[in-house]
C-alpha positions as CSV (number, residue, x, y, z in Angstrom):
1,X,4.6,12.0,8.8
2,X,5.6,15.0,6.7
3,X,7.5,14.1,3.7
4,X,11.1,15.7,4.7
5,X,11.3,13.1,7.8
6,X,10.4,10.5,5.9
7,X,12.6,11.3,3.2
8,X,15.3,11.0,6.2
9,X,13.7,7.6,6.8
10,X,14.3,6.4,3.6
11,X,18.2,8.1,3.0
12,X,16.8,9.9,-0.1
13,X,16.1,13.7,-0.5
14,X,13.1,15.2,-0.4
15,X,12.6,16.1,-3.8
16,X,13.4,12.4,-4.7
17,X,10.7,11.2,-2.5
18,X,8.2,13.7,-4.2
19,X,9.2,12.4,-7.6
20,X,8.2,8.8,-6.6
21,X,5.4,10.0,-5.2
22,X,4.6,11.3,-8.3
23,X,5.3,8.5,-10.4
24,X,8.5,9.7,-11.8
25,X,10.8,8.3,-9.9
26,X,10.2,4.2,-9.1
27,X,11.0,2.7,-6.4
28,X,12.7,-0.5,-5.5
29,X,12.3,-3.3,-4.0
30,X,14.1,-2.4,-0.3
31,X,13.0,1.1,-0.7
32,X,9.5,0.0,-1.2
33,X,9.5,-2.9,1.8
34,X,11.2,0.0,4.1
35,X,8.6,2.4,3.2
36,X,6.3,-0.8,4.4
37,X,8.1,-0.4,7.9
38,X,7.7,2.9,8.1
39,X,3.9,3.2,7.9
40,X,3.6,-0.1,9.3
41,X,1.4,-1.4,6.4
42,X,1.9,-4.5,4.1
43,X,3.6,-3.8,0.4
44,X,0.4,-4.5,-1.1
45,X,-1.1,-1.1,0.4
46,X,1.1,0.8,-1.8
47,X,-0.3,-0.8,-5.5
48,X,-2.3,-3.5,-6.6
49,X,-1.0,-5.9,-8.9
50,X,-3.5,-5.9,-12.0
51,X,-3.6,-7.6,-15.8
52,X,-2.4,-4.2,-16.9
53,X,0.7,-4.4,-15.0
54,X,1.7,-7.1,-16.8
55,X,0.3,-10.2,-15.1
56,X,-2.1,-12.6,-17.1
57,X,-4.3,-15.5,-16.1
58,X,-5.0,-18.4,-17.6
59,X,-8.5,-20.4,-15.9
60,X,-8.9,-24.4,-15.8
61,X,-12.6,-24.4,-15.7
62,X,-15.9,-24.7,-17.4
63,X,-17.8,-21.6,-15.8
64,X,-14.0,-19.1,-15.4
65,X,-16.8,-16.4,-14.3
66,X,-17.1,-18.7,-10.6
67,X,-13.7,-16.7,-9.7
68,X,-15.1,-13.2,-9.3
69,X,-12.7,-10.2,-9.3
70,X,-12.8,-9.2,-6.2
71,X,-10.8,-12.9,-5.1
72,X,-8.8,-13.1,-8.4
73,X,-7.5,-9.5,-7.1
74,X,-6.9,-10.5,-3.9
75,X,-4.8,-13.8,-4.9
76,X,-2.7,-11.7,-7.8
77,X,-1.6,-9.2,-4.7
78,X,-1.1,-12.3,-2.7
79,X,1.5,-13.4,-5.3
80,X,3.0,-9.6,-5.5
81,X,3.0,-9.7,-2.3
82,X,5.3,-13.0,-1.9
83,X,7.2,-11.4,-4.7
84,X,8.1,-8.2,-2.3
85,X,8.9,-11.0,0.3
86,X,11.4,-12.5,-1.6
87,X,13.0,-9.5,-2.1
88,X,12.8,-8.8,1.9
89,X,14.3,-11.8,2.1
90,X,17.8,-11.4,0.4
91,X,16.4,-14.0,-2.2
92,X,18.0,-13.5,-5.6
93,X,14.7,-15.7,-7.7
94,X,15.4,-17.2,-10.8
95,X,11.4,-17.8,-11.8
96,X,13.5,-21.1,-13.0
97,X,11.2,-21.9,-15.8
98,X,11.7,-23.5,-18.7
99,X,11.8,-22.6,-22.3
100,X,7.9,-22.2,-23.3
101,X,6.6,-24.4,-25.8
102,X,3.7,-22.8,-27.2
103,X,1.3,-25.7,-28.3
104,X,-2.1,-25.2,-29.8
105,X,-3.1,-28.5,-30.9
106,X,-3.8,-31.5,-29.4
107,X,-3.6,-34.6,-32.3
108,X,-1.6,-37.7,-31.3
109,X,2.0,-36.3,-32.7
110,X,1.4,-33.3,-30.4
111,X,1.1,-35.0,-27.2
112,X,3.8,-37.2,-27.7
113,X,5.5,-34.3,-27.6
114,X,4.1,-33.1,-24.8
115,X,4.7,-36.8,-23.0
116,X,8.6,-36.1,-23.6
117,X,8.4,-32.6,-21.8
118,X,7.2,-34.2,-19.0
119,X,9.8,-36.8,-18.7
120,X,12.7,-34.4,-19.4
121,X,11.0,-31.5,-16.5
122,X,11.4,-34.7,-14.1
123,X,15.4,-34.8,-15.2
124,X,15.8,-31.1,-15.0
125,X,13.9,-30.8,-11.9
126,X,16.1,-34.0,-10.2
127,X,13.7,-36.7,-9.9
128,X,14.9,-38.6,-12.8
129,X,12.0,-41.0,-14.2
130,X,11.7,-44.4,-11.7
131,X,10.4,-42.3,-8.5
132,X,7.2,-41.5,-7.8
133,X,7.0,-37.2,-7.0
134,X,6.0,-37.3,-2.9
135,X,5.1,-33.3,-2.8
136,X,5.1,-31.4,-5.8
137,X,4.2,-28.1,-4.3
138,X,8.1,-28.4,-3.0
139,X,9.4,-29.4,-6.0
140,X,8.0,-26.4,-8.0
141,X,8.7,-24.0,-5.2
142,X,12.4,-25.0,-4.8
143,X,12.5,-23.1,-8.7
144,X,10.8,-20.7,-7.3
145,X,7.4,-21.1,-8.8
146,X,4.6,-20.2,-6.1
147,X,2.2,-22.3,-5.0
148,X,-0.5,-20.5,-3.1
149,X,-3.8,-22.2,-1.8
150,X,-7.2,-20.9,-1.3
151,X,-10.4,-22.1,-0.7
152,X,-13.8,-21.3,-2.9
153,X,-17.1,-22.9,-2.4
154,X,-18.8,-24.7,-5.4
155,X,-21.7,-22.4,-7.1
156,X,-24.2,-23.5,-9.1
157,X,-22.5,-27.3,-9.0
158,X,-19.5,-25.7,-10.7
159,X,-16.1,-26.3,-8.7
160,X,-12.9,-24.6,-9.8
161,X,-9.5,-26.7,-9.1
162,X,-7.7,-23.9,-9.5
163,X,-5.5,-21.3,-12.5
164,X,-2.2,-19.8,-12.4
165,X,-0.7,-16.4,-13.4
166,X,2.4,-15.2,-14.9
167,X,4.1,-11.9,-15.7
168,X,7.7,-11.0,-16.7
169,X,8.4,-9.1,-13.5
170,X,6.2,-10.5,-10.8
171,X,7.3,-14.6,-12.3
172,X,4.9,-17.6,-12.0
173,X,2.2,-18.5,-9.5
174,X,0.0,-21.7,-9.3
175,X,-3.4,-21.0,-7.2
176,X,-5.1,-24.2,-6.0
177,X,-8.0,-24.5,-4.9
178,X,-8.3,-26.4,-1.3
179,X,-11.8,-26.8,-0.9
180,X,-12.9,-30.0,1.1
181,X,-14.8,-31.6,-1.6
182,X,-11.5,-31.7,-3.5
183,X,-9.3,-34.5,-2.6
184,X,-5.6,-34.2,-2.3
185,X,-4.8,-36.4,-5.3
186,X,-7.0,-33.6,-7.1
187,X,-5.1,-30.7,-6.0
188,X,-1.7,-32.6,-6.2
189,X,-2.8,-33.4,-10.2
190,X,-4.2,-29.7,-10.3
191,X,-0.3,-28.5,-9.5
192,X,0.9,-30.2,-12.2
193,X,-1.9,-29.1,-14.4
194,X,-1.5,-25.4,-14.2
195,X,3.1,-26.3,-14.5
196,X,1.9,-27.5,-18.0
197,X,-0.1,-24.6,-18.5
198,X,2.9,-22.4,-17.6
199,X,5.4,-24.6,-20.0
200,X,3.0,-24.1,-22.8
201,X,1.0,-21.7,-22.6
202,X,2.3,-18.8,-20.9
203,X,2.9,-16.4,-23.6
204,X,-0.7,-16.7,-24.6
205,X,-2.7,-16.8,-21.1
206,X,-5.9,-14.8,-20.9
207,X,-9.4,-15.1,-19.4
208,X,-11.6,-17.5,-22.2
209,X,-14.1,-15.1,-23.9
210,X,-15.8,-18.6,-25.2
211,X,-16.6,-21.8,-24.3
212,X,-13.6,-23.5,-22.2
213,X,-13.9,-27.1,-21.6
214,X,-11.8,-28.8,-19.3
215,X,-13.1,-32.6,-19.9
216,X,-14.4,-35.2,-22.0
217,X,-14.2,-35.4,-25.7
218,X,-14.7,-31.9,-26.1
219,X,-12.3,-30.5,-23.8
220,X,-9.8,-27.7,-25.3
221,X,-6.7,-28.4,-26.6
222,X,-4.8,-26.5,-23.8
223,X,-6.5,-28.8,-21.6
224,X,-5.7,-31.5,-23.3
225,X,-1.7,-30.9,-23.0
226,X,-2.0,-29.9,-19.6
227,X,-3.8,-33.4,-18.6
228,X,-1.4,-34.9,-20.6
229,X,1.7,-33.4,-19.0
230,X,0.3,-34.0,-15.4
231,X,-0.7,-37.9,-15.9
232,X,3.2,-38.7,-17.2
233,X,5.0,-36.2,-14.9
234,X,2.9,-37.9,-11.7
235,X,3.5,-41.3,-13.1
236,X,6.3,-41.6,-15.8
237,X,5.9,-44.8,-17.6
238,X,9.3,-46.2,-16.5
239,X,8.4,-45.9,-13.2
240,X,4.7,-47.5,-13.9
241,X,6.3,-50.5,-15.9
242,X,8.7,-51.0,-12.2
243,X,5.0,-51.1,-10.3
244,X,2.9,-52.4,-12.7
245,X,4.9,-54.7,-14.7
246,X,4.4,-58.1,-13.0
247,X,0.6,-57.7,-12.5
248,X,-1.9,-60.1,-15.0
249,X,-5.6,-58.9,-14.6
250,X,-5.5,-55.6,-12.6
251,X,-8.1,-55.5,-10.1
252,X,-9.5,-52.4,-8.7
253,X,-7.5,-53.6,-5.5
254,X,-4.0,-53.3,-7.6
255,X,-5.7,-49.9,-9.0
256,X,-5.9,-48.3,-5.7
257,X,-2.3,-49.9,-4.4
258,X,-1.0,-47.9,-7.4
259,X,-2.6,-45.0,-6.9
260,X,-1.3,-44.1,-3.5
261,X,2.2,-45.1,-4.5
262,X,1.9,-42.6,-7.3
263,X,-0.4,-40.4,-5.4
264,X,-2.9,-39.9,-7.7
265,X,-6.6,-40.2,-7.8
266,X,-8.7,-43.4,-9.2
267,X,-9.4,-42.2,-12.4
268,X,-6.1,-40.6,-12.9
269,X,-4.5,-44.2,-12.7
270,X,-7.0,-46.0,-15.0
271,X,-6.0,-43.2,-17.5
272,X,-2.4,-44.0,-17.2
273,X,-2.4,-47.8,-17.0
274,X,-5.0,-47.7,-20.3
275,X,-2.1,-45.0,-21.8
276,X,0.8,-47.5,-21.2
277,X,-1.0,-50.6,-22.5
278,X,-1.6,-52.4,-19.1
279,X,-5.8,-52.2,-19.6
280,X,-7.1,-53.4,-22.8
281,X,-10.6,-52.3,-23.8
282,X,-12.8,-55.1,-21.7
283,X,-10.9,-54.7,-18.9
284,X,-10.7,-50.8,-19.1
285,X,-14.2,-50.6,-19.4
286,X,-15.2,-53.2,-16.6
287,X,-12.7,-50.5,-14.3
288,X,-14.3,-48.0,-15.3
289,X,-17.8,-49.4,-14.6
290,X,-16.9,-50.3,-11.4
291,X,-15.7,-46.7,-10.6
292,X,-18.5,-45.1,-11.3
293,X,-20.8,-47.4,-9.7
294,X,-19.0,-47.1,-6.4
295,X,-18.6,-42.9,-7.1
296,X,-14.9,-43.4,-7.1
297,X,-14.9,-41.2,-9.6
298,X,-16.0,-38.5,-7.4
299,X,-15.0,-39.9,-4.0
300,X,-11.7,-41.5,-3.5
301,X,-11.0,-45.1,-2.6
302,X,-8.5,-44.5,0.6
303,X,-8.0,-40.9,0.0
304,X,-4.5,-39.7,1.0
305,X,-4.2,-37.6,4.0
306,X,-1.1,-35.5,4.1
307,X,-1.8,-32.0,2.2
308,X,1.0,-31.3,0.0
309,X,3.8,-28.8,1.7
310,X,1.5,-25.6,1.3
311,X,3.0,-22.3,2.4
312,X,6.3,-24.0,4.1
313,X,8.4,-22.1,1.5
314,X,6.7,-18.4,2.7
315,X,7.1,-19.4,6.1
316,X,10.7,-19.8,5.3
317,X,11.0,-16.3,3.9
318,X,9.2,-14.4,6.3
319,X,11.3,-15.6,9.4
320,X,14.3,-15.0,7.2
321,X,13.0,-11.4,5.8
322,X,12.0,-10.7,9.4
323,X,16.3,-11.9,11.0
324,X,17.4,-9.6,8.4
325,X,14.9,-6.7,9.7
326,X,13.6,-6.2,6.4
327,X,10.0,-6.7,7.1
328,X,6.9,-5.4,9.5
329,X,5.2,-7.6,11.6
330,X,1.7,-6.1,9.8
331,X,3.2,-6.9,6.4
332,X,4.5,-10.8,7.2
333,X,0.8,-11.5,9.1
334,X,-0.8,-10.0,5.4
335,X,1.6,-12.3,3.4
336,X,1.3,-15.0,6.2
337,X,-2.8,-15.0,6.8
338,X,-2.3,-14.4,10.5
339,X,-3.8,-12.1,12.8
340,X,-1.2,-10.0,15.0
341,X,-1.7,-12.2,18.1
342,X,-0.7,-15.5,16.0
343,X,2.2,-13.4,14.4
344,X,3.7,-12.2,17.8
345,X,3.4,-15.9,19.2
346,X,5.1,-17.3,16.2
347,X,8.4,-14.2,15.9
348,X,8.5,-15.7,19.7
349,X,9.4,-19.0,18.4
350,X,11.4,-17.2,15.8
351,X,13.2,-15.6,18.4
352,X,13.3,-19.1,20.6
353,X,14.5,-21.1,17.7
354,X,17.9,-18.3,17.1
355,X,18.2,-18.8,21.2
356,X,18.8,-21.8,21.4
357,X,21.1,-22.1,18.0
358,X,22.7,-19.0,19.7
359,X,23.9,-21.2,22.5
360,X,24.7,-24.3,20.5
């Protein structure tokens, strides 16, 4: 297409389309998404979202180097590329963060702190401190912090949960990792793990250049926090003392009762019960022997089932960029991860759905 009749395409002149071109002009948001149309390519053709642009990462694992570049890439466009949907979509995004609390230690007076962040996130974020959270993927996504799932292979024995991303203009993005060797009670604690990395840690994300350990005695302080934050956000001690209150010597049957109300793993609620006084030191340690010798520790005891609500909130901006004619059906299936045979069956349904509302 010569650039005069796409100039016409866009309602600009031709010398202002040149400009852009140049890197003069910018574009915006429905200038760039109709320029999408035009071509019939996603937004993400147009530019790549890199660390230079303004978007940093921050890794929760031992070996970061198991994420190679070429999928860290791929998952920072996806991100830019929800972004460009939102924007498609008519949907004015807050990136409703809180205020960050930068945190670089990790002594006792600093995760108490970090213990009453968590409980005042569940007040700000409307689940208040005696309810167990049933889908925190849509809890952080209804303030507009993305949630976006892939799926790596171990290497070398080395597993990553997942990291998360943030930049001023782009806002935050949580990647979990959805591997079949990682439970859902690990990717629901891996959510909240990366939130508290974004609360505290955001303004000073980047790639470890040293040694970055994520457990055990010697795990980092950032770690640390972030375990911290995740344990009391997923089961607030107020809510724990309603569940585990009346209980004398906890079994590992009352362990595992606890864990799916709370939706956590094994280990996960031995950590909290021990926190909030309910184990003493025998009876911690006889848990935690009995864990390990039954693997618990890496196999869950009655795993849950239901995967947490991933991309239902995309789903939900694509059908409502694409009723406002604002996006190309090569551009959703990129966003979407569908091929243009499953993206023509679901606009149909799209299209069915309006129908029948239509005539009721």
């Amino acid at each position: 297409m010569i650039q005069s009749a796409a100039a016409e395409q866009l309602g600009i002149a031709r010398q202002t389309l040149a400009s852009m071109e140049q890197g003069r002009v910018p574009f915006d948001g429905v200038q760039l998404v109709t320029m999408a149309n035009l071509y019939g390519r996603p937004v993400t053709y147009f530019y790549d979202l890199r660390e230079s642009d303004g978007a940093t990462v921050a890794f929760r694992a031992d070996n970061p180097e198991a994420v190679d570049a070429a999928l860290k890439q791929r998952l920072l466009d996806r991100l830019a590329a929800i972004a460009d949907l939102e924007v498609a979509a008519g949907l004015d995004v807050s990136h409703g963060l809180p205020p960050t609390e930068p945190l670089s230690k990790a002594g006792q007076r600093e995760l108490n702190m970090v213990r009453s962040v968590a409980q005042e996130e569940r007040g700000r974020l409307g689940v208040g401190d005696r309810a167990p959270v049933s889908d925190p993927v849509a809890l952080l996504e209804s303030i507009d912090v993305r949630v976006i799932p892939f799926e790596l292979e171990p290497r070398d024995g080395e597993l990553i949960s997942g990291f998360s991303a943030f930049s001023q203009s782009v806002g935050a993005g949580i990647f979990v990792n959805t591997h079949p060797s990682l439970s859902i009670e690990h990717q629901i604690f891996c959510v909240m793990h990366e939130y508290a990395h974004l609360i505290f840690h955001r303004d000073v994300y980047r790639e470890p250049g040293e040694g970055y350990r994520t457990r055990g005695k010697n795990a980092s302080p950032a770690e640390k926090i972030a375990n911290t934050f995740a344990g009391t956000f997923l089961v607030p001690a107020v809510a724990l003392r309603q569940h585990a209150g009346s209980l004398g010597r906890i079994s590992p049957t009352d362990v595992i009762r606890l864990k799916r109300v709370f939706r956590v793993s094994f280990t996960g609620m031995l950590a909290r019960l021990h926190q909030e006084g309910y184990l003493d030191k025998a009876t911690n340690a006889r848990l935690w022997a009995i864990c390990k010798t039954r693997s618990w520790d890496r196999q869950e005891p009655e795993p849950l089932k239901e995967p947490p609500a991933y991309g239902r909130r995309t789903e939900a901006l694509a059908r409502a960029a694409w009723e406002r004619g604002e996006a190309s059906l090569p551009f959703l299936g990129d966003v979407l991860g569908k091929d243009r045979k499953a993206m023509r069956d679901l606009v149909s349904d799209w299209e069915q759905d309006a129908h029948v509302d239509a005539v009721h």
